[in-house]
C-alpha positions in Angstrom: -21.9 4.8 -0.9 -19.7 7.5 -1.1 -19.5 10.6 0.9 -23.1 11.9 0.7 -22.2 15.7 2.5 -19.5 18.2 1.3 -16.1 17.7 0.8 -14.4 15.8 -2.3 -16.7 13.6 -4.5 -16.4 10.1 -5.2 -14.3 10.9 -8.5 -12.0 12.9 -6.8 -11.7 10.4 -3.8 -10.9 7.3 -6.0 -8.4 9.2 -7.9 -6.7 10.6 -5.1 -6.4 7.4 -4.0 -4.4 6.4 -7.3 -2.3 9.6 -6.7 -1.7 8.7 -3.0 -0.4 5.4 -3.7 1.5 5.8 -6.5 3.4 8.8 -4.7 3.9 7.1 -1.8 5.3 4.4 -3.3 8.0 7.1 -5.2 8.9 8.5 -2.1 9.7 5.0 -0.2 10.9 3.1 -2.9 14.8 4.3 -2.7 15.3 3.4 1.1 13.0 0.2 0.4 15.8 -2.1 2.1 15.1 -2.5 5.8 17.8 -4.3 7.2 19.7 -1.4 5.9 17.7 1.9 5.8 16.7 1.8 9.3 14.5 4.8 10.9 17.5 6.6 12.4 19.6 6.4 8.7 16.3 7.3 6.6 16.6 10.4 9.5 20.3 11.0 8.8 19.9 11.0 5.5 17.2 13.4 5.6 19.2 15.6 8.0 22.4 15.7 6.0 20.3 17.2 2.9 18.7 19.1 5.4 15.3 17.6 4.3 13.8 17.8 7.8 10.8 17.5 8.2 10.3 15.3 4.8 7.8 17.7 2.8 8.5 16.3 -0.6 10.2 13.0 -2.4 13.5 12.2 -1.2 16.5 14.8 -1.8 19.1 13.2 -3.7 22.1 11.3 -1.6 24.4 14.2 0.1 26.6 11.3 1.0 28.3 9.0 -1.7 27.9 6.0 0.8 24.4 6.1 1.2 24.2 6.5 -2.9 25.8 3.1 -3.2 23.1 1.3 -0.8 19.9 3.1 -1.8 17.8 1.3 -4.6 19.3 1.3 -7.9 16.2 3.0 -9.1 16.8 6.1 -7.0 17.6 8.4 -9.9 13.9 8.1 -11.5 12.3 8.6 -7.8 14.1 11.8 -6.2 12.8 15.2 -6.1 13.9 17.2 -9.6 14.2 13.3 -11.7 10.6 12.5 -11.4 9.0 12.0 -14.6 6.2 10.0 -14.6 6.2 7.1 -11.7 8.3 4.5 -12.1 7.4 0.8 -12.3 7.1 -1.2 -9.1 5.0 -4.3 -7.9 3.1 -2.4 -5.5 1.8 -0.2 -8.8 1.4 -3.6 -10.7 -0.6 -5.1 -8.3 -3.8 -2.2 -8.3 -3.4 -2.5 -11.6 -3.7 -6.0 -12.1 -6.6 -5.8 -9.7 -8.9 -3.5 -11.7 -7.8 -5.6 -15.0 -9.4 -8.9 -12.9 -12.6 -7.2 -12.2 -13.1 -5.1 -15.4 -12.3 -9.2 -17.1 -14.1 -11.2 -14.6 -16.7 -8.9 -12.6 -16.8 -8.9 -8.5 -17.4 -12.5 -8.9 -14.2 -13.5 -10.2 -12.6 -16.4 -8.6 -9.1 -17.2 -6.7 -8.4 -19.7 -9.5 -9.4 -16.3 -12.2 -6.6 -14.5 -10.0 -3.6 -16.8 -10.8 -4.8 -17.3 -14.5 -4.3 -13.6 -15.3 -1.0 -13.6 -13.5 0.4 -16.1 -15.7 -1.0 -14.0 -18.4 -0.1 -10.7 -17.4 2.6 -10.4 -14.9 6.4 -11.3 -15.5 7.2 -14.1 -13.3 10.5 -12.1 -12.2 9.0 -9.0 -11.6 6.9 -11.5 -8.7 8.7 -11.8 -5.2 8.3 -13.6 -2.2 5.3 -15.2 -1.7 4.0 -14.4 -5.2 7.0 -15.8 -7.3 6.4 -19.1 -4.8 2.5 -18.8 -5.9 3.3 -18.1 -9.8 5.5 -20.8 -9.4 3.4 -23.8 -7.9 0.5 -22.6 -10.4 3.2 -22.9 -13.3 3.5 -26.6 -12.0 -0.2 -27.1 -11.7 -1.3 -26.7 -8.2 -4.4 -25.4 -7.6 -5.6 -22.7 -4.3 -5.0 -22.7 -1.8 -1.8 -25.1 -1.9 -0.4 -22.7 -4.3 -0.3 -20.7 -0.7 0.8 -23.1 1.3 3.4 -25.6 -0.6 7.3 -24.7 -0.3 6.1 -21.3 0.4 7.8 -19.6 3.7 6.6 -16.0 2.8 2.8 -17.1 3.7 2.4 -13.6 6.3 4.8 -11.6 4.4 3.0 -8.0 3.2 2.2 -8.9 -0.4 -1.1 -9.8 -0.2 -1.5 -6.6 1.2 -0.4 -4.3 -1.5 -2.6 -5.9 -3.7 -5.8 -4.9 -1.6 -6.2 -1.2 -2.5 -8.5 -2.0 -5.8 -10.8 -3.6 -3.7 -11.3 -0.7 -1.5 -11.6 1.7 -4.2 -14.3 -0.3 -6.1 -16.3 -0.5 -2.5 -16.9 2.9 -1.2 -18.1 3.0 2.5 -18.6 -0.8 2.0 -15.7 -2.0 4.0 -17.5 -5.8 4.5 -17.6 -6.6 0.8 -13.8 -4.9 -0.1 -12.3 -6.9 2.4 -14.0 -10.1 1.2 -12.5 -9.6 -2.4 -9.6 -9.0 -1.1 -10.0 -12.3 1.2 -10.7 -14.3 -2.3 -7.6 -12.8 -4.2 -4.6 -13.1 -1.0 -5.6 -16.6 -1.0 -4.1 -17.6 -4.1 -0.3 -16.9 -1.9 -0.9 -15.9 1.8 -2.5 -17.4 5.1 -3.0 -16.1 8.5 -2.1 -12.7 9.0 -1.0 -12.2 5.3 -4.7 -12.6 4.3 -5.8 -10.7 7.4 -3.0 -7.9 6.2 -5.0 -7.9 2.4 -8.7 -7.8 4.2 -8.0 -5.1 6.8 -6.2 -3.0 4.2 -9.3 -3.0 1.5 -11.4 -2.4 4.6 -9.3 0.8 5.7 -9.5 2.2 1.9 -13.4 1.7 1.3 -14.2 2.9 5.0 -11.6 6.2 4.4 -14.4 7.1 2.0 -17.0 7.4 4.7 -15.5 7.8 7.7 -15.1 11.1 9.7 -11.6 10.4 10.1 -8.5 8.0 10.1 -9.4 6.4 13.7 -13.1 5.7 12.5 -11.6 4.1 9.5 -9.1 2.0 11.2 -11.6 1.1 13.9 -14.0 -0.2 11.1 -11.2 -1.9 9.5 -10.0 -4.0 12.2 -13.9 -5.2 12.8 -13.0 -7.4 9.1 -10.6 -9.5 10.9 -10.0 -12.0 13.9 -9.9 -9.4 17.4 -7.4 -12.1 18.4 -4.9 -11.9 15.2 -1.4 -10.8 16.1 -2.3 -7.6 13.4 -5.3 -7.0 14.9 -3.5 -6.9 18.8 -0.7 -4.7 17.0 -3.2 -2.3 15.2 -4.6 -1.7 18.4 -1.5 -1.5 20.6 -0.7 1.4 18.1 -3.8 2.6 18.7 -3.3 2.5 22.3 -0.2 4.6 22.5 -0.8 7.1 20.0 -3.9 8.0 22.3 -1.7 8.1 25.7 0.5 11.1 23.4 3.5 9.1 23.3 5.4 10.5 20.6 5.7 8.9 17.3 9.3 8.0 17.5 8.6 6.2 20.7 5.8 4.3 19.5 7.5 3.0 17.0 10.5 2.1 19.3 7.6 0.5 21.6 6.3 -1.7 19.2 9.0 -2.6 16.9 11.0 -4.5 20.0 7.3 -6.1 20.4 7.8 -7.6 17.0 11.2 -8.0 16.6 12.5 -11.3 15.0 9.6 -11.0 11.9 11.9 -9.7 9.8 11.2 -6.8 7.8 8.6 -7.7 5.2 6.1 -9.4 7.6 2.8 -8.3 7.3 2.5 -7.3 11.5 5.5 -4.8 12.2 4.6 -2.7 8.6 0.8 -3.0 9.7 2.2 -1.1 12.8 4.7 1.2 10.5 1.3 2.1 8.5 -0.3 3.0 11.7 1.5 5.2 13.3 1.8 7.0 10.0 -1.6 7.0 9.2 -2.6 8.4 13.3 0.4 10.7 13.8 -0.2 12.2 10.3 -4.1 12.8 11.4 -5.2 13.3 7.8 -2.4 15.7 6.8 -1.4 14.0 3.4 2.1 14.8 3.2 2.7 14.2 6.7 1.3 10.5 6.4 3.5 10.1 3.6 6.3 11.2 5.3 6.2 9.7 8.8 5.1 6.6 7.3 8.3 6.3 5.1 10.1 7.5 7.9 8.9 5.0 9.8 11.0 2.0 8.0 11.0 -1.5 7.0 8.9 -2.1 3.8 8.7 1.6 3.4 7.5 1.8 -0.6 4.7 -1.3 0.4 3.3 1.1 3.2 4.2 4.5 1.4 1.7 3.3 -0.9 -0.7 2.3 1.1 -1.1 5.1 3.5 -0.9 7.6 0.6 -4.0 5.1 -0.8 -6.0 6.1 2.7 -4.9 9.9 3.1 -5.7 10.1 -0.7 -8.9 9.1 -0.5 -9.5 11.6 2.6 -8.3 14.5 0.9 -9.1 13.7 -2.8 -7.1 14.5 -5.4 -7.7 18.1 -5.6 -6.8 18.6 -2.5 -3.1 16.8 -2.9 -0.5 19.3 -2.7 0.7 20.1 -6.7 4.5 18.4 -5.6 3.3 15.3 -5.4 1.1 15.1 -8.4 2.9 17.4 -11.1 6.4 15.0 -11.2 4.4 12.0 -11.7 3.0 13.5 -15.0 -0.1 11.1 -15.1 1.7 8.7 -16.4 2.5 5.0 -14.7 5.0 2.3 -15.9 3.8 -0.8 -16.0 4.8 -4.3 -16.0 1.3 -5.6 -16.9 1.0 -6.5 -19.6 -0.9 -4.0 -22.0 -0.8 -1.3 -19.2 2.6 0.4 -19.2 1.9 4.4 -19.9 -1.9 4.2 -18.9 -2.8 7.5 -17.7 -3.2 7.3 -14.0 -6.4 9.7 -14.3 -7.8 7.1 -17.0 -7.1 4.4 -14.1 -9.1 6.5 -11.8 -12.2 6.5 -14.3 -12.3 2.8 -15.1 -12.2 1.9 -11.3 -14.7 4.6 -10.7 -16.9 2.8 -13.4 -16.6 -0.1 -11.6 -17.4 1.4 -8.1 -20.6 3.1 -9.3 -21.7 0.0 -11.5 -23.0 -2.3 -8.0 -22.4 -5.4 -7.3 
């Protein structure tokens, strides 16, 4: 368990993966509108506050019209407004994930899940395939029709941003984090929105042990069906990045392979997170960057490749631009949570990944 040679302990790893997601998910979360901020206007944008390459969070608009169509939260996530991270579902979630195994243990059940999001989570600050979960356990259904009934957003990405707790809490145990995560996507998602949860808890624990990102993604994608359309897309990323196609034209390559899933599916951000995670070969900031670059649910898979290359680099190691805005300091929607230190989030899930099954 745990990286056994040099390099950044367990500690360090598991809060750098706090760090990583939470900053990733600052730097995505104004553009977070895909239909809108496509890859070449995230680029434009960038270019006209000649933020090229992206090094840091977003500058702030130099054009009033992209202002008026960027999130309304912008002003708390751009570079010189930061103070402390701001609250978001994809925060929530990891939150709400080490709450459910600090309250009911590795063994908690899918049932377990949906009681302490009645408990603790807003039902409006749920979307998608959540609020139509929250809402069919509200009326008494039990999993897994609270998945499937009058619920169209079964493969969307949520399941997956609420994976990363599972991989922190199972260093270089990718097997067990993805099956936690299996148990908890349940409760909302099928198909490839389950497989989207499993592979990323996989990634996370495996970034812990692995010698680098391809390792980790190759022993992620052994968690789920070889014959899933993630798994197929994974790999076609995989693929290209190794023929040296360039990033843009990977991207390019595989987003008219997926077109038509609409921009919170679980397959075309897999492929987003990807690319980001190859091309950015264990650079932090450059994940973060070409992953948000990269479009679509950019915040979701901000997060989540900030989670990975945190974990790689440990928190140390995190350049000081990313960490000092955020102030240790997370808003919460949980209830009970909201200004929790994010190093005192780090230490509890740390108790729990040292404390066996």
């Amino acid at each position: 368990m745990g990286n056994q040679g040099t390099g950044p302990d367990l500690a360090d790893r598991i809060h750098g993966g706090w760090l990583g997601r939470i900053a990733g998910n600052m730097l995505g979360k104004p553009v977070e509108q895909g239909e809108v901020w496509t890859r070449e206007r995230i680029d434009r944008y960038l270019r006209q506050a000649a933020a090229l390459p992206l090094t840091d969070y977003l500058p702030e608009p130099a054009d009033a019209a992209d202002g008026a169509v960027l999130r309304p939260e912008w002003r708390q996530c751009v570079r010189g407004r930061i103070h402390g991270s701001c609250r978001d579902d994809d925060v929530d979630y990891a939150i709400l994930g080490l709450h459910l195994l600090e309250t009911h243990g590795f063994g908690f059940s899918t049932e377990q899940v949906g009681d302490l999001w009645l408990l603790r989570l807003p039902y409006l600050q749920t979307f998608t395939a959540e609020r139509a979960a929250y809402r069919n356990l509200a009326n008494g259904l039990k999993p897994p029709l609270t998945a499937t009934y009058d619920n169209p957003y079964q493969e969307w990405i949520g399941a997956l941003i609420r994976a990363d707790v599972y991989g922190w809490t199972c260093p270089g145990d990718p097997r067990r984090a993805a099956a936690l995560a299996r148990r908890d996507a349940v409760l909302s998602h099928t198909g490839n929105g389950v497989y989207g949860a499993m592979f990323a808890a996989a990634l996370i624990a495996a970034a812990f042990t692995a010698p680098g990102v391809r390792d980790a993604l190759e022993t992620a994608l052994a968690v789920i069906p070889a014959s899933s359309r993630l798994a197929r897309t994974v790999r076609r990323v995989m693929s290209l990045h190794e023929t040296r196609l360039p990033w843009e034209e990977t991207l390019t390559t595989v987003s008219g392979e997926s077109a038509g899933l609409g921009w919170i599916h679980t397959v075309p951000n897999a492929a987003v997170l990807t690319a980001g995670l190859l091309y950015g070969d264990g650079d932090f900031t450059r994940t973060l960057a070409l992953t948000v670059r990269g479009g679509l649910d950019t915040d979701s898979n901000g997060a989540t490749a900030g989670s990975v290359a945190g974990v790689l680099t440990g928190a140390a190691a995190i350049p000081a631009r990313w960490k000092d805005p955020l102030e240790d300091t997370v808003r919460s929607a949980v209830f009970g949570f909201d200004g929790v230190q994010i190093s005192a989030l780090a230490e509890r899930t740390l108790r729990l990944a040292t404390a066996g099954p």
